[in-house]
C-alpha positions as CSV (number, residue, x, y, z in Angstrom):
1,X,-39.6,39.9,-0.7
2,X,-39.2,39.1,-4.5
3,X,-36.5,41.8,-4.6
4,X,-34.5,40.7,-1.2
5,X,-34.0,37.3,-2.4
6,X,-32.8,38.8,-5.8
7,X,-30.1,41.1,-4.1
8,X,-29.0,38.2,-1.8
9,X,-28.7,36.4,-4.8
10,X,-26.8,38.7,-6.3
11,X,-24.7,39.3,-3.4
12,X,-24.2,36.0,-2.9
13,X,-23.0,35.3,-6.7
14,X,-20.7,38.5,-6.3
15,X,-19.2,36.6,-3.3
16,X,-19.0,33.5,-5.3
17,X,-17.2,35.3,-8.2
18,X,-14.6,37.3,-6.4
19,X,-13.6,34.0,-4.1
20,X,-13.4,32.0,-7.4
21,X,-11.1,35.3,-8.6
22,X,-8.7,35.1,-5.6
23,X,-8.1,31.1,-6.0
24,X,-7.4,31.7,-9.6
25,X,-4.6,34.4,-8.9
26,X,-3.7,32.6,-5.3
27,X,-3.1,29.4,-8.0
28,X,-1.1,31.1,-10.7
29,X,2.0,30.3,-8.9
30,X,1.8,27.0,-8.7
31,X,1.2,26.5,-12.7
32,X,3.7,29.3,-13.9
33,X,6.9,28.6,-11.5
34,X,8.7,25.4,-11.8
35,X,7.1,22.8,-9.5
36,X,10.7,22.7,-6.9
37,X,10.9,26.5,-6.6
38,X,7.1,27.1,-5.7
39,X,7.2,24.5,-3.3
40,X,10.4,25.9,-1.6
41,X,8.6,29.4,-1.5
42,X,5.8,27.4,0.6
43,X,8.3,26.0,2.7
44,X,10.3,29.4,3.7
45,X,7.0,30.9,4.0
46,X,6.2,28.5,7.1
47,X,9.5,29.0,8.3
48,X,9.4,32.4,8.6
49,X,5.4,32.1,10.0
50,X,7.0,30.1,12.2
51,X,9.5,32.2,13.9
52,X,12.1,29.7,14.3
53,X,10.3,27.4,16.0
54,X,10.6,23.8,14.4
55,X,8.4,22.6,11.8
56,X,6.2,19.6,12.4
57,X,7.4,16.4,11.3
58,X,4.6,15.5,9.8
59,X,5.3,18.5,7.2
60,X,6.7,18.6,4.4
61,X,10.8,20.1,4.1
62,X,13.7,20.5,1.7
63,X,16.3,18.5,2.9
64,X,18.5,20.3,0.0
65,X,18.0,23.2,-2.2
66,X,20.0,23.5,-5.3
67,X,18.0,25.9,-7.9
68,X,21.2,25.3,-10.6
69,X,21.2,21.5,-10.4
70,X,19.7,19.4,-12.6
71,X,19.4,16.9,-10.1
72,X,16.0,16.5,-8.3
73,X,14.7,13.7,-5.9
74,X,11.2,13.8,-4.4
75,X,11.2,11.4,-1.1
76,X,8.1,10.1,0.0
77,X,7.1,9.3,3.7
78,X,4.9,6.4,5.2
79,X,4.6,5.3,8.4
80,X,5.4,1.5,9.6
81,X,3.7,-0.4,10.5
82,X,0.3,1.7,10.0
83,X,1.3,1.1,6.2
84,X,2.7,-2.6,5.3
85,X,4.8,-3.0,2.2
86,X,2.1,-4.0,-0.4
87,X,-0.4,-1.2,1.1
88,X,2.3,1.2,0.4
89,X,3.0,0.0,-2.9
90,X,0.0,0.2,-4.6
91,X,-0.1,4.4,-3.1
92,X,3.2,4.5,-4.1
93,X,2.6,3.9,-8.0
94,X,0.6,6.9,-8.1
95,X,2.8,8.9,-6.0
96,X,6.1,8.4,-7.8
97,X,4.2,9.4,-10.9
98,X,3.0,12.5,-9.5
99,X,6.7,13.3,-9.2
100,X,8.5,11.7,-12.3
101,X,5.4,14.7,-14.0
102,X,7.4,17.1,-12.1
103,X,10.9,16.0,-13.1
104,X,11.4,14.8,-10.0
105,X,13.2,11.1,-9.2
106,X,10.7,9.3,-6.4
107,X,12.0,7.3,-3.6
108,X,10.2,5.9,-0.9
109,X,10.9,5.9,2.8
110,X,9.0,3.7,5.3
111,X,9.6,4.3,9.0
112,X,8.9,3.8,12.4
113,X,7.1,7.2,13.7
114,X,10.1,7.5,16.1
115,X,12.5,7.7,13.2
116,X,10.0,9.8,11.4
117,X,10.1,12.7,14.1
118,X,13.8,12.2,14.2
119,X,13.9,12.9,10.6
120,X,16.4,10.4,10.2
121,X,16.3,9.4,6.8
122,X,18.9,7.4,6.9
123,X,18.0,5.5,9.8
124,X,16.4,1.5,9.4
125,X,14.4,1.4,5.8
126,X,11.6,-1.0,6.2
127,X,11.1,-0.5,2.1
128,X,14.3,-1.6,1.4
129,X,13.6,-5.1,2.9
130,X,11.6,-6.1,0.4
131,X,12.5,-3.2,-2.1
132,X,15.2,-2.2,-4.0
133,X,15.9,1.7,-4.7
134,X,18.8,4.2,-5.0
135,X,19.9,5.0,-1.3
136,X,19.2,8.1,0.9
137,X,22.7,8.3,1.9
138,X,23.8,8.6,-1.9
139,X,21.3,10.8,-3.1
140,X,22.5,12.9,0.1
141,X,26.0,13.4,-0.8
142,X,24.7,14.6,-4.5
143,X,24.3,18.4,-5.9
144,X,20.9,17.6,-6.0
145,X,17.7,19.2,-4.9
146,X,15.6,16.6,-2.5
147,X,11.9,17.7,-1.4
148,X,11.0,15.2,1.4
149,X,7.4,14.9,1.6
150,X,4.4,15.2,4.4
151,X,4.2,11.9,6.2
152,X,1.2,10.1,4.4
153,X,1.1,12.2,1.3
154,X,-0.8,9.8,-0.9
155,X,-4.3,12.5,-0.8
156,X,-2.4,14.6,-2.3
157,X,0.2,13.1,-4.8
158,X,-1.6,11.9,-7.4
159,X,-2.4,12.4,-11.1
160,X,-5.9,12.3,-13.1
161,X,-4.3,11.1,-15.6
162,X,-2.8,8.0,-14.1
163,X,-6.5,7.8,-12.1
164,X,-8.3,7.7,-15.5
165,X,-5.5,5.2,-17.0
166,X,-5.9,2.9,-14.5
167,X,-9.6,3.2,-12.9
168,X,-11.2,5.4,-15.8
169,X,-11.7,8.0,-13.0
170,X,-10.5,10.9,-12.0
171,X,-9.9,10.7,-8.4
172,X,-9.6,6.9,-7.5
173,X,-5.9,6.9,-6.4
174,X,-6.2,3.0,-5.6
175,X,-5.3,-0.3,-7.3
176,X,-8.1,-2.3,-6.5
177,X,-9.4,-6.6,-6.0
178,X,-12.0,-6.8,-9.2
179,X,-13.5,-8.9,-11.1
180,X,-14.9,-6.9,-13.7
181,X,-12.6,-6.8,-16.9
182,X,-9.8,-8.1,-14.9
183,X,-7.3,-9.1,-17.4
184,X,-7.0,-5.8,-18.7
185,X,-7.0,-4.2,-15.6
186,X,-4.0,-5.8,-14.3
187,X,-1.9,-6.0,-17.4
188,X,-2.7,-2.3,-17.6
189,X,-1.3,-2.0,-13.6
190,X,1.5,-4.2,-13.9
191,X,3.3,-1.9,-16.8
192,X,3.1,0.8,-13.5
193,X,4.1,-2.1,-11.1
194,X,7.5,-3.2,-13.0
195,X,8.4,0.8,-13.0
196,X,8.2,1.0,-9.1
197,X,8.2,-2.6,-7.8
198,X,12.1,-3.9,-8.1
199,X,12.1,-6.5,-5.7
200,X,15.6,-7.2,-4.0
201,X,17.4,-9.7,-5.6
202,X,17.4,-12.2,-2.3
203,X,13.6,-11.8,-2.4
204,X,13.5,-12.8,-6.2
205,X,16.2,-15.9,-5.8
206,X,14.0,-17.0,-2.3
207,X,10.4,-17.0,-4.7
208,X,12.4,-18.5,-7.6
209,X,13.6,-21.4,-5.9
210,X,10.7,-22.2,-4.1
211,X,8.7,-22.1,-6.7
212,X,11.0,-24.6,-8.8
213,X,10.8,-26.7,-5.1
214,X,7.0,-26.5,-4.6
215,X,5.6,-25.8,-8.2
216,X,7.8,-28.4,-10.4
217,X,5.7,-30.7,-12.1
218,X,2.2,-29.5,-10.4
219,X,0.2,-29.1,-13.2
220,X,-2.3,-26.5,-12.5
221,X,-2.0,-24.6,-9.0
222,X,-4.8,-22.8,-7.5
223,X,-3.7,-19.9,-5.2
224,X,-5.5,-19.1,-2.3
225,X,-4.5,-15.5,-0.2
226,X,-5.9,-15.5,2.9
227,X,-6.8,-12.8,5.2
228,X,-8.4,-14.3,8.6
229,X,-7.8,-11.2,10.2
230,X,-10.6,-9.3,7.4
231,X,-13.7,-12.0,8.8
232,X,-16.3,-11.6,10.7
233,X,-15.1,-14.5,12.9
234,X,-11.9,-12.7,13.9
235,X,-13.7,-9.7,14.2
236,X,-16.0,-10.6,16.5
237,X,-13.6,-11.9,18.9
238,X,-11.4,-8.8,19.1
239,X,-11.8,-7.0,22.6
240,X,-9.8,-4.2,21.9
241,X,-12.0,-1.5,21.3
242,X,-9.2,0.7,19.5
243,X,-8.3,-2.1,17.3
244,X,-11.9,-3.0,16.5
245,X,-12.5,0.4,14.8
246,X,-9.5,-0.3,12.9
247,X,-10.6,-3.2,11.0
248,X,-14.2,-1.4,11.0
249,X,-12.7,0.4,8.3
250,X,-11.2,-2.7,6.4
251,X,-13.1,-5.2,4.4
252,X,-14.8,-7.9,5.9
253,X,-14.9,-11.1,3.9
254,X,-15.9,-15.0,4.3
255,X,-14.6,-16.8,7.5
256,X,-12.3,-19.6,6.8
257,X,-15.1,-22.3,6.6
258,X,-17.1,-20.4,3.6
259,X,-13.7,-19.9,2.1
260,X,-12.9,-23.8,1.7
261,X,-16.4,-24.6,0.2
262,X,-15.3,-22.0,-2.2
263,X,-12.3,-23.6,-2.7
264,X,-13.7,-26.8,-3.2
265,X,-15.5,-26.1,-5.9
266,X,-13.2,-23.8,-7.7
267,X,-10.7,-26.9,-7.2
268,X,-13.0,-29.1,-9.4
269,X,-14.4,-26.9,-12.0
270,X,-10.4,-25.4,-12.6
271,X,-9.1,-28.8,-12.3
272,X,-6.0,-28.0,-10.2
273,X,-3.9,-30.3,-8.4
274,X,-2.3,-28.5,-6.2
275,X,-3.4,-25.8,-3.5
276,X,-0.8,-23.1,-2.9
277,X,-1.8,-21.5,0.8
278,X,-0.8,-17.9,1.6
279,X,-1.2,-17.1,5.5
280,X,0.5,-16.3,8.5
281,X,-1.7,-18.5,10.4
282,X,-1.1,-22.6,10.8
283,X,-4.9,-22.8,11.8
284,X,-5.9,-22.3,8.6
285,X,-2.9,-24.6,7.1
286,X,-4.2,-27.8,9.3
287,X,-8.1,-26.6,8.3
288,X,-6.9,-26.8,4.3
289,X,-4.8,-30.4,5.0
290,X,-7.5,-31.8,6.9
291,X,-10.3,-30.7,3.9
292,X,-7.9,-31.4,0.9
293,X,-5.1,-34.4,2.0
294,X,-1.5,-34.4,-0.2
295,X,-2.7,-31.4,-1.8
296,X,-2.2,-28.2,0.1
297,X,1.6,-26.5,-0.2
298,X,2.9,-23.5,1.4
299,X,6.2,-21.6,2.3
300,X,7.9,-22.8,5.2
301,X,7.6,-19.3,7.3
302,X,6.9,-18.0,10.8
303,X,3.3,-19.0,11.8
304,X,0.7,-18.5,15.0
305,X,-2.1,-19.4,15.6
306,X,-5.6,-16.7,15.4
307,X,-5.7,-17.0,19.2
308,X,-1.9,-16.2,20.2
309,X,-2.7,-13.3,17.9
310,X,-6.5,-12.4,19.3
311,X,-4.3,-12.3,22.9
312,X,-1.5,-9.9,21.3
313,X,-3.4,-7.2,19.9
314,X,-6.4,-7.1,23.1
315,X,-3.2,-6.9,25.5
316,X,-2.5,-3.9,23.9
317,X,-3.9,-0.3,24.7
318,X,-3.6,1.0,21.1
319,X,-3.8,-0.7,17.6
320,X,-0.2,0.5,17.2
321,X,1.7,-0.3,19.9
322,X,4.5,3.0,20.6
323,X,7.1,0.7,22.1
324,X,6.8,-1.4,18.9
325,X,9.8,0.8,17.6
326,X,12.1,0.0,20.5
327,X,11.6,-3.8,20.6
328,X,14.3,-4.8,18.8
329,X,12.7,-8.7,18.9
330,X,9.5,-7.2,17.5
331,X,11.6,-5.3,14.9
332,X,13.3,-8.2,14.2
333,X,10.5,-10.4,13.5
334,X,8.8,-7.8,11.9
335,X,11.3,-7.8,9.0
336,X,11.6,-11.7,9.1
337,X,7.4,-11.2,8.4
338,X,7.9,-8.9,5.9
339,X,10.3,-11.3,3.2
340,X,8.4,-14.1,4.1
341,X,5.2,-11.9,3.0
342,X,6.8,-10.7,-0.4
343,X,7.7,-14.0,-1.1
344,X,4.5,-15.3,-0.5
345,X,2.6,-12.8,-2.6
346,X,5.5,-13.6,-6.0
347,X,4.5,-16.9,-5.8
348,X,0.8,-16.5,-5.4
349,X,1.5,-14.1,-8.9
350,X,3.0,-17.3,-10.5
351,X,0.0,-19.8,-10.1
352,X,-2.6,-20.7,-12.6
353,X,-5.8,-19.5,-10.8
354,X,-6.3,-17.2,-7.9
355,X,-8.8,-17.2,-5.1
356,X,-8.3,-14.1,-2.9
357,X,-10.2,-11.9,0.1
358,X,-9.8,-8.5,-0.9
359,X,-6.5,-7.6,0.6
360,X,-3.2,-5.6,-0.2
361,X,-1.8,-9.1,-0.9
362,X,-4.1,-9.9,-3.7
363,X,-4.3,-6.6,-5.1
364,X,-0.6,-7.2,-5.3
365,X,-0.8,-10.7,-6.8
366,X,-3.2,-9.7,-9.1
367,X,-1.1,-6.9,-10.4
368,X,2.3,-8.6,-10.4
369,X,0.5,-11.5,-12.1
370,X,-0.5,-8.7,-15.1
371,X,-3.8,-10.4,-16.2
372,X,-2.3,-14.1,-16.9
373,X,-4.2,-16.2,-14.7
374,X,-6.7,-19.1,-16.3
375,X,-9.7,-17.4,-13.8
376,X,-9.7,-15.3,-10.3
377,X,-12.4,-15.4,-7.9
378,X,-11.8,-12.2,-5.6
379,X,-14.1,-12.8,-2.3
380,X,-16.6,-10.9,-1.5
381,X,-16.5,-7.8,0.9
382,X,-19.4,-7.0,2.9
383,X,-18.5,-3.7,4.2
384,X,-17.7,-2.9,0.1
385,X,-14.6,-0.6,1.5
386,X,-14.0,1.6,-1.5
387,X,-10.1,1.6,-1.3
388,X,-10.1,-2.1,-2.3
């Protein structure tokens, strides 16, 4: 019996050892071509497997191929509204250094799926709402090699190097809500952030002046960034089953009660004066007036209320509606939403303390903020989802 297990074991090991042998020479490719031309081998490869039938959408395509140029863009695809701005910029940082590695200029596209599988890459730009970036249509008319990536490529377009610089890890792709040696943290992500974050000019003179409107004078403001939707209170009275295991795999922080008891005695020991409120709901504006009287401010922006928006999403069938990208008013409101929300997040950036449940909003305020707050108090997460 002694002598079987040995020769599996071998065997086995010989396996182990030729496999290892093939993925070194499969491999060899990839680190001895430039990056462009192996990945265009890859991509005439599935076009021939695929005997003129059309590639997948989801896949990954040279729009352009020019081996001689000089000129190389690497566009990156996320879907709207699965991905909001912020939750695409904090994947998009690691991304667009993944491809300024391989000498290639990043630019980000973020689409309905309908657009998506129409490969229109010129068509509506949520990105640029908020975002401002060279434009497809330029870049288009250029001798220039453009790779357009997978849809969602964010698993795969990352560095260890920009990992270990900003999470002292390897893998961990993710900016993330922490306590722990924050001020370093985010000063280290915000040299990243000014790289890849140029907000649109309207979006910086709308935060400017209300900040000069709201902030003049104020002496220390705390900032609070809500996310109602992230409680257990919200989630409990979500029927849609679809949309439940959705925000299963979010965090789940304090409901709004907890949160102004925490704010109440952040408010004292800080000694702030003024409250700055970040939400899209006006039940939580009316809870923070009625707890804390002539000292609550927030933008004037599109607001519901949690059960107009507990009615919206268990009317639907899916968590992502597919006639979303043919409602023009939904569109429209959508992008309305979407200033209001980058607004909102500069000007959390630009108070003196932050409370925040762990959200792409705070991560986003933290970052943009770079470490210069008084104090933080990021609120707790009791599912402890990693990605935050």
């Amino acid at each position: 019996m002694d002598i079987l297990w040995e020769e599996n074991v071998l065997e086995i090991k010989y396996f182990l050892d030729v496999n290892k042998f093939w993925r070194k020479i499969l491999a060899l490719p990839e680190r001895v071509l430039p990056y462009t031309f192996y990945r265009y081998i890859i991509y005439v490869c599935k076009r021939i497997k695929l005997f003129g039938k059309e590639l997948p959408y989801q896949d990954e395509y040279f729009l352009k191929w020019r081996p001689f140029s000089k000129e190389k863009y690497c566009i990156i695809r996320l879907e709207y509204p699965l991905y909001a701005h912020f939750a695409a910029a904090r994947g998009y940082i690691f991304a667009a250094e993944y491809a300024k590695q391989r000498q290639m200029y990043p630019l980000m596209i973020l689409q309905y799926q309908s657009e998506l599988k129409n490969r229109n890459l010129c068509g509506e730009n949520i990105w640029e709402i908020v975002f401002r970036q060279k434009k497809i249509q330029d870049i288009k008319n250029r001798n220039a090699t453009i790779l357009v990536s997978k849809v969602e490529p964010f698993g795969e377009m990352y560095l260890s190097r920009t990992c270990i610089d900003i999470n002292n890890d390897l893998t961990d792709k993710y900016i993330h809500a922490k306590e722990e040696n924050w001020r370093s943290y985010y000063k280290n992500a915000f040299k990243y952030a000014k790289k890849y974050w140029g907000f649109e000019r309207h979006i910086i003179y709308e935060s400017n002046k209300m900040f000069s409107d709201m902030f003049k004078n104020s002496g220390n403001i705390l900032g609070v960034a809500l996310r109602e939707n992230f409680s257990n209170e919200y989630y409990k009275s979500i029927k849609n089953m679809d949309v439940k295991r959705v925000y299963k795999r979010h965090p789940q922080g304090p409901d709004i009660n907890e949160i102004l008891e925490i704010v109440a005695d952040c408010l004292n020991r800080w000694d702030c004066n003024k409250i700055f409120v970040a939400t899209i709901y006006k039940d939580s504006i009316k809870k923070f007036e009625e707890r804390f009287p002539n000292r609550v401010v927030y933008c004037e922006r599109e607001r519901i209320s949690i059960l107009e928006k507990l009615d919206q999403i268990n009317r639907r069938k899916k968590f992502i509606d597919e006639n979303f990208s043919s409602n023009q008013e939904w569109r429209s409101q959508s992008c309305r939403t979407a200033k209001e929300y980058a607004v909102e997040t500069i000007l959390l950036s630009k108070c003196t303390y932050l409370i925040g449940a762990k959200s792409g909003q705070t991560i986003a305020a933290l970052t943009l903020n770079g470490g210069r707050y008084k104090d933080i108090r990021v609120l707790e997460d009791k599912r402890q989802i990693e990605r935050y």
